[in-house]
C-alpha positions in Angstrom: 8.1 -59.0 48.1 8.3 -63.0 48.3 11.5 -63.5 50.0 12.0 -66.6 47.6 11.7 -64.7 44.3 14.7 -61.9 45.4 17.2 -63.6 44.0 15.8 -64.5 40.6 14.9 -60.9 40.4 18.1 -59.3 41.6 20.2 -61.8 38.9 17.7 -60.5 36.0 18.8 -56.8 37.3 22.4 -57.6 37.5 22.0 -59.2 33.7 20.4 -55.9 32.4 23.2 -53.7 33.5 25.7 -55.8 32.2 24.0 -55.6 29.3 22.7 -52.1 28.6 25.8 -49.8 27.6 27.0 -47.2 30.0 25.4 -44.2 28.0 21.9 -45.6 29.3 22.4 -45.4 33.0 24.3 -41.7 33.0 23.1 -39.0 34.9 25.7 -36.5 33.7 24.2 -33.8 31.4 24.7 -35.4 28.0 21.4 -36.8 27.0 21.5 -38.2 23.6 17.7 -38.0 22.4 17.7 -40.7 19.8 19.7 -43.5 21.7 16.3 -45.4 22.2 15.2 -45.2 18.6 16.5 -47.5 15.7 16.7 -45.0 12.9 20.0 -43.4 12.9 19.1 -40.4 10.6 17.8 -38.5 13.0 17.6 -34.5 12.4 17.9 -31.7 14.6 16.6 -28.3 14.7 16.9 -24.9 16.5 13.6 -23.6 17.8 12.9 -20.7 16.1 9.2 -19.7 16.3 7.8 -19.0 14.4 9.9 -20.7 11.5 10.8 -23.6 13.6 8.2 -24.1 16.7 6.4 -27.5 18.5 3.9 -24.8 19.0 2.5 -25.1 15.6 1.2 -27.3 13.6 3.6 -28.7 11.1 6.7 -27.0 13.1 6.6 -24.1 11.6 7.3 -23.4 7.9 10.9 -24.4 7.6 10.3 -28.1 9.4 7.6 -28.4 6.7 9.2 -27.7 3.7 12.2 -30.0 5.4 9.1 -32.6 6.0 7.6 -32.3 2.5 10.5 -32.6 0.3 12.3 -36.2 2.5 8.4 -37.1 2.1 8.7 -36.5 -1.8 12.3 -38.6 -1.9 11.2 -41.2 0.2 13.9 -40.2 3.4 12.8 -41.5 6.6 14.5 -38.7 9.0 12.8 -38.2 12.2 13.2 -34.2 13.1 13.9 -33.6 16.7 13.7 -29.5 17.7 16.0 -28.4 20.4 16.4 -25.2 22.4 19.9 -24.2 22.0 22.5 -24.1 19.0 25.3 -25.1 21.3 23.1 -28.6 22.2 22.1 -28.6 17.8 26.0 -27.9 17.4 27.2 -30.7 19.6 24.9 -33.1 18.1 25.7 -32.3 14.2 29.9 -32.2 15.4 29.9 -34.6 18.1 27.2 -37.0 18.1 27.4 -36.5 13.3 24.1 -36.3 13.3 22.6 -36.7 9.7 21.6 -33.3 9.6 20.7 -29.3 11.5 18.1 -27.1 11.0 18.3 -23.6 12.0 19.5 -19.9 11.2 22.6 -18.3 13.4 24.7 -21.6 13.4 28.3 -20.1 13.0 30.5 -22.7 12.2 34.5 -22.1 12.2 36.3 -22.9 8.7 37.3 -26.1 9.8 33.6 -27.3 10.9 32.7 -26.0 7.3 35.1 -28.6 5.5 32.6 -31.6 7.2 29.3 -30.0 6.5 26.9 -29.4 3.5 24.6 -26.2 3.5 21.4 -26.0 1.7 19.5 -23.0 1.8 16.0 -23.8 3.1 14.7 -20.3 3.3 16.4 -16.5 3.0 14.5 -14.0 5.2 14.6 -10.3 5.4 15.8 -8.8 8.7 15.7 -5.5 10.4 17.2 -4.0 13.5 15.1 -3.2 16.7 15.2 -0.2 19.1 13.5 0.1 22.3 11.6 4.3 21.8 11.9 5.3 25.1 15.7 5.3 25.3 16.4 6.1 21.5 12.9 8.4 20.4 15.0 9.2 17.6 16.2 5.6 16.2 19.6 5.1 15.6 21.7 6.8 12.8 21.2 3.5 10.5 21.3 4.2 7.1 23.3 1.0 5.9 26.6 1.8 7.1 27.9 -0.5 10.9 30.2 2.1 11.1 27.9 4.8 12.2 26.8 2.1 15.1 30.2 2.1 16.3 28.8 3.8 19.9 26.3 1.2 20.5 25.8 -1.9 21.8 24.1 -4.8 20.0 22.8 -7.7 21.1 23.5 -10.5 19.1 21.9 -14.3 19.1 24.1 -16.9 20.4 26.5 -18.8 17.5 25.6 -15.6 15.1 28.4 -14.4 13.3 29.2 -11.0 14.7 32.5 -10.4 13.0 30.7 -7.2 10.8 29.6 -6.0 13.9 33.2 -6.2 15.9 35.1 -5.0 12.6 33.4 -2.0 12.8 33.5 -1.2 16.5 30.1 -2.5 17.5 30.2 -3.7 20.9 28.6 -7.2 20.7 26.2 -9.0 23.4 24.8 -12.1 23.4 21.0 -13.7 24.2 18.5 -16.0 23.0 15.8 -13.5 21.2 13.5 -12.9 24.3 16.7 -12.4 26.6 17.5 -9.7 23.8 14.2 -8.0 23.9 14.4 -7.8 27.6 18.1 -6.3 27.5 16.4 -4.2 25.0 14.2 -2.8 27.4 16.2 -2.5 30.4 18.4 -0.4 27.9 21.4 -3.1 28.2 22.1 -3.1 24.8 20.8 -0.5 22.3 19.4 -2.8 19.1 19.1 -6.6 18.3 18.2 -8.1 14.9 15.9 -10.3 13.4 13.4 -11.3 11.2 9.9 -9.2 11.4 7.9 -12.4 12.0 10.3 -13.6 14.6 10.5 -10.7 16.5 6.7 -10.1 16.5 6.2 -13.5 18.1 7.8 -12.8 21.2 6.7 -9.4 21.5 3.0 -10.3 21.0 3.8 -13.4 23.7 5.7 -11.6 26.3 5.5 -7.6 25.7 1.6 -7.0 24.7 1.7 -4.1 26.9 4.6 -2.4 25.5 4.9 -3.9 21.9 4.3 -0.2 20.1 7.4 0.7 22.2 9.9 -1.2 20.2 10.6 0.4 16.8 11.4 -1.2 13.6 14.6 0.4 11.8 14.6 1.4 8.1 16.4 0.6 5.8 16.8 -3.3 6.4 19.5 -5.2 8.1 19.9 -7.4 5.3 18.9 -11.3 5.0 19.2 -14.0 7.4 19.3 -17.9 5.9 17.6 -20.7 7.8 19.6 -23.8 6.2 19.4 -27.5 6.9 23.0 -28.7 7.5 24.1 -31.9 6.1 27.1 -33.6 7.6 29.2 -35.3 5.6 30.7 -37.7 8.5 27.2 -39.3 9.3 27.7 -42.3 6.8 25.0 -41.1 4.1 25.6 -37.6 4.8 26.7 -36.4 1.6 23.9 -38.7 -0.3 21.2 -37.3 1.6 22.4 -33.9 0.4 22.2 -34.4 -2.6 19.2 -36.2 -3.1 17.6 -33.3 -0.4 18.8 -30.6 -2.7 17.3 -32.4 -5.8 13.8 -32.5 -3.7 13.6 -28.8 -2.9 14.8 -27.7 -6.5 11.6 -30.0 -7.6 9.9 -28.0 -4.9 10.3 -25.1 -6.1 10.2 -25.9 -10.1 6.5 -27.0 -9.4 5.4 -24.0 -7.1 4.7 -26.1 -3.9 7.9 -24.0 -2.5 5.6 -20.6 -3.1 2.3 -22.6 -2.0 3.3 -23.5 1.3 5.5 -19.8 2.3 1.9 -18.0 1.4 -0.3 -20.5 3.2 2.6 -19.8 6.7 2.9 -16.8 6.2 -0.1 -15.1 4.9 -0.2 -14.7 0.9 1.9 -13.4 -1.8 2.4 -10.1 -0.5 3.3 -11.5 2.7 6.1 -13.6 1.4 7.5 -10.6 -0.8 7.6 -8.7 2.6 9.1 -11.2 4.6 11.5 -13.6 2.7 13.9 -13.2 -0.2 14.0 -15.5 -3.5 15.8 -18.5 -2.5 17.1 -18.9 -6.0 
């Protein structure tokens, strides 16, 4: 380096710190993704495959009917997909991000009161056994109660309170952490949609996929919502004018054309999903 030019150089580096907030230069763990981008209604989402997935094209289904209907109101909202709910829920509570996307966000009553829920898409669910240690199933018939000796394993920020109320003992996991407590018979059955399930089982247990059985009847319905909050400063516009675009959505049948063209065709969707209205 030219000896001569070191100052110049070293004041223009003393100028851009003093300029540059303090959030730039940490190296603590926070990293706030959309400090470097000018549009402030930035959106976040849960990866979910394969509902919610970099890994296809589009997202997934639920970042494209999220994509199609800000497209059809004119909402510029960048979507950013992350890999954990706490990191989604400390964005949406902490950072007031515009808006969340994702299923097995349990909010307390008083995160509720700042927050706007709108349905996106309702799923069916079943619970999962692992044959080898339960050839039999499990005694499900509808009733937690009759699950009181088991252990379930539960995704993190899901609301387990049904499952504690009845004596379920409850742990946690991201979905392939389940399947593999599932297998090494640490907890006896998770959840899930069919889909969902399928995808890490067809990515990560090939060999052994005819080994985890599907319990009848189903678990009920699991809701993949995008969240609005009401302390980002057009929060509670943006809700409404999102809700007005999916209702349009579905009024004109482009809701029902893109769920059979993710997920395989009419019957698909009846087997798969519930009506969202």
């Amino acid at each position: 380096m030219d000896i001569k030019k070191r100052p110049a150089r070293l004041a223009v580096l003393l100028l851009a710190i003093a300029v540059c907030p303090a959030s730039v230069w940490a190296t603590g763990p926070r990293i706030k993704q959309d400090l470097f981008t000018p549009n402030a209604n930035v959106i976040y989402a849960l990866d979910f495959p394969p509902f919610i997935t970099t890994e296809l094209a589009g997202g997934g289904i639920a970042i494209e009917l999220v994509n199609t209907v800000l497209q059809a109101e004119k909402i510029n909202a960048p979507i950013n997909t992350l890999p954990s709910p706490r990191m989604l829920a400390y964005y949406i509570l902490q950072e007031k991000a515009l808006a969340a996307v994702g299923g097995h966000l349990h909010f307390t009553a008083e995160e509720q009161k700042s927050l706007v829920f709108v349905p996106l898409l309702r799923l069916q669910e079943h619970y999962y056994v692992y044959r080898p240690k339960h050839p039999q199933g499990l005694p499900w018939q509808g009733d937690l109660k009759a699950l009181a000796t088991y252990v379930y394993g539960a995704n993190q920020k899901e609301d387990v309170a049904a499952y504690q109320q009845a004596g379920v003992k409850v742990e946690t996991g991201n979905t392939l952490t389940l399947l593999e407590k599932l297998k090494a018979g640490q907890v006896d059955f998770i959840g899930g949609p069919e889909l969902a399930i399928n995808w890490y089982l067809d990515r990560n247990f090939a060999a052994d996929k005819d080994k985890f059985s599907k319990l009848e009847p189903n678990a009920g319905e699991g809701t993949l919502f995008i969240i609005f909050n009401k302390k980002h400063p057009q929060g509670e516009t943006l809700a409404k004018q999102f809700k007005k675009g999916l209702a349009a959505l579905i009024a004109n049948g482009q809701y029902q054309a893109l769920l059979e063209k993710q997920l395989g065709g009419g019957d698909a969707v009846s087997r798969y999903s519930l009506p969202l209205q």
